[in-house]
N, C-alpha and C positions, 0 to 999 in steps of 0.2 A: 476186516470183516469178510471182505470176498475167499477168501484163501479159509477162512474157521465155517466157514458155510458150505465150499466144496469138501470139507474133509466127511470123513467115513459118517461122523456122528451128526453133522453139520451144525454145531450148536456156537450160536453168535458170541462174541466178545462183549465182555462188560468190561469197557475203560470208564475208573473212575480216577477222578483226581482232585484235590485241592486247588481249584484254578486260581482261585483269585490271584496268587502271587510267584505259581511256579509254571501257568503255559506261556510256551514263547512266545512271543513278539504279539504279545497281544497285551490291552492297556491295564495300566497296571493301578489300582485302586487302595485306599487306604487301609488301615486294617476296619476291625470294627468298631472298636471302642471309639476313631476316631469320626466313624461313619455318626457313632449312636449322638456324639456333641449335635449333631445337625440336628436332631427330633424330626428328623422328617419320614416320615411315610413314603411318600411320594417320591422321592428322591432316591429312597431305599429299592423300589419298586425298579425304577429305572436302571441303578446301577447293577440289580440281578441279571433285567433282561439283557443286561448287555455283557454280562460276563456268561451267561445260557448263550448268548448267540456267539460267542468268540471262541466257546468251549465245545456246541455244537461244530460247528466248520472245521475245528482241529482234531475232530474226532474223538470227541470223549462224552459218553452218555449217562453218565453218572456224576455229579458234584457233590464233592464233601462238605456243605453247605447248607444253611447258615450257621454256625456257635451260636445255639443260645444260652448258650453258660450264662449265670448271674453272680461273675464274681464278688465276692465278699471279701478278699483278704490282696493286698496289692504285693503280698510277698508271691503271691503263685504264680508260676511261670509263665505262663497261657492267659494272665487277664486282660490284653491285648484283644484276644477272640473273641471276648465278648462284648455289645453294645452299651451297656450300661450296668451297674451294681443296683436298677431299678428294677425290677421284676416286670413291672408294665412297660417300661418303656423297653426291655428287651421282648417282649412279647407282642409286641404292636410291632416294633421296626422286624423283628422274626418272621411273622405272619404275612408282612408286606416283602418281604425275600422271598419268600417262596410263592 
């Protein structure tokens, strides 16, 4: 950031990244589908701010987060990403990630 802020334009860096599973040494979380078996809210809430503050620190101000995808078909490659084939219950755990 320091070095895109001295330049001519001085226009800040936007690092976004998928953290949950690709920043380093930092802890490493289930996906969602297996987050969404817990029904918790609460739970959900917690394990966001703690991949915001591990994502924060390592310099990245943008998360590609939450998947609220509501898979429907278990042939799709990505239904992993989502918490539930529930519509509510990915919507409530959604709501509580962000």
């Amino acid at each position: 950031q320091e070095t895109a802020l001295r330049s001519r334009l001085a226009i800040p860096l936007l690092i976004g990244m998928d953290t949950k599973h690709v920043l380093a040494n930092t802890t490493v979380f289930p996906h969602n589908i297996g987050i969404g078996c817990s029904h918790n809210a609460s739970l959900v809430t917690k394990l966001a701010t703690a991949i915001a503050s591990e994502a924060r620190a390592g310099g990245v101000n943008w998360i590609f987060a939450p998947s609220v995808a509501v898979p429907q078909d278990a042939r799709w490659a990505r239904t992993s990403e989502g918490f539930s084939s529930d519509a509510d219950l990915t919507s409530a755990l959604g709501a509580a990630y962000v």
